[in-house]
C-alpha positions as CSV (number, residue, x, y, z in Angstrom):
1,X,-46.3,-27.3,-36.1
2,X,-43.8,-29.2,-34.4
3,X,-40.5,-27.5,-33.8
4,X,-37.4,-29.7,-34.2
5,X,-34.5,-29.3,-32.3
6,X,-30.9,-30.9,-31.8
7,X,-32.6,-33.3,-29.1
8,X,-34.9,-35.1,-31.7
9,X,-33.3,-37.8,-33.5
10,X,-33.9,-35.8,-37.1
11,X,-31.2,-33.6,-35.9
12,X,-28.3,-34.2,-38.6
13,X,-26.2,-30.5,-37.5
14,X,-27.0,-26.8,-36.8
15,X,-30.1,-26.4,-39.5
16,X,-29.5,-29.7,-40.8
17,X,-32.3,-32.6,-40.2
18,X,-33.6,-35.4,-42.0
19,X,-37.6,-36.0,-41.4
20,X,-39.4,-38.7,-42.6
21,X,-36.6,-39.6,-45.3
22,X,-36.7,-35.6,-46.8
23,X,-33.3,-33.7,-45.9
24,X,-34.2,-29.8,-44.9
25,X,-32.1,-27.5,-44.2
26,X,-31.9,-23.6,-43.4
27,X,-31.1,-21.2,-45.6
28,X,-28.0,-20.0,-43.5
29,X,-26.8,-24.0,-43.2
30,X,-27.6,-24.9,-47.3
31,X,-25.3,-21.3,-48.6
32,X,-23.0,-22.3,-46.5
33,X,-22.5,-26.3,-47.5
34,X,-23.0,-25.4,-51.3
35,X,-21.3,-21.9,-50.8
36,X,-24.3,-20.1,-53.0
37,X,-25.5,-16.5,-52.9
38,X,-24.9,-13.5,-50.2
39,X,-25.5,-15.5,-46.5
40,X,-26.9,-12.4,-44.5
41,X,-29.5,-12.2,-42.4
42,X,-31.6,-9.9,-44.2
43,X,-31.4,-11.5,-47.6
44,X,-31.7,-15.3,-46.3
45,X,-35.2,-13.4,-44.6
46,X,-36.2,-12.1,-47.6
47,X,-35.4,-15.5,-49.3
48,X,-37.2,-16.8,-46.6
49,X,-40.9,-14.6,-47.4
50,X,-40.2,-15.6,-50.8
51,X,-40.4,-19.4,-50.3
52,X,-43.2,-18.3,-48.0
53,X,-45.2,-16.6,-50.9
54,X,-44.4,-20.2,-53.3
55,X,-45.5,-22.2,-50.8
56,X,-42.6,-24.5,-50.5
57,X,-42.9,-26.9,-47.6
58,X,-41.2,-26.0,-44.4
59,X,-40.2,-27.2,-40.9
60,X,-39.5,-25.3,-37.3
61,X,-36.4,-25.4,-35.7
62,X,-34.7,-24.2,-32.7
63,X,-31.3,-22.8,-33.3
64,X,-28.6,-24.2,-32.0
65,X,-27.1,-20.8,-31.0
66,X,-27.9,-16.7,-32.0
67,X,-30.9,-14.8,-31.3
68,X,-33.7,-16.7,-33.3
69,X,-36.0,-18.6,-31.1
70,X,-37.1,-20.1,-34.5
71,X,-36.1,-20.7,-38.1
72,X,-37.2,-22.5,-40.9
73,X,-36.1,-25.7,-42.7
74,X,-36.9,-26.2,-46.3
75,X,-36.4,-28.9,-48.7
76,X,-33.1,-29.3,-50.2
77,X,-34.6,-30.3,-53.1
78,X,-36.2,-27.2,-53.5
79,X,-33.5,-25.2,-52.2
80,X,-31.1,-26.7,-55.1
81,X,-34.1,-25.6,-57.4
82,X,-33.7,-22.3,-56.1
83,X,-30.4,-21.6,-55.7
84,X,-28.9,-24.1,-58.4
């Protein structure tokens, strides 16, 4: 799986990237924009093996900044579906 970063020209802003048409965004990046649900790091990773265990389509990234050396773009059409 390819892992996007802020070099590639997908790279909208931190978590933010529009591939092939499809915006994605990270959990931490969508609750913030649309100010939705408690934006921790332990919930947005247990979001995050939850949309693992529906099988919605995902992307690597490298953060911009923190401690991740990876984290996962979704769909924000699914991610309104979820959270919406």
């Amino acid at each position: 799986m390819k892992q996007y970063s802020k070099e590639d020209r997908e790279y909208i802003s931190n978590g933010h990237y529009l591939i092939e048409g499809v915006e994605y965004m990270s959990i931490w990046t969508y609750k913030n924009k649309k100010s939705v649900g408690e934006n921790s790091t332990q919930m947005n990773a247990s979001e995050a093996r939850i949309f693992s265990s529906m099988g919605l389509n995902c992307k690597s990234t490298k953060p911009d900044f923190g401690n991740f050396s990876q984290i996962y773009i979704y769909r924000v059409e699914d991610l309104d579906d979820y959270y919406l």
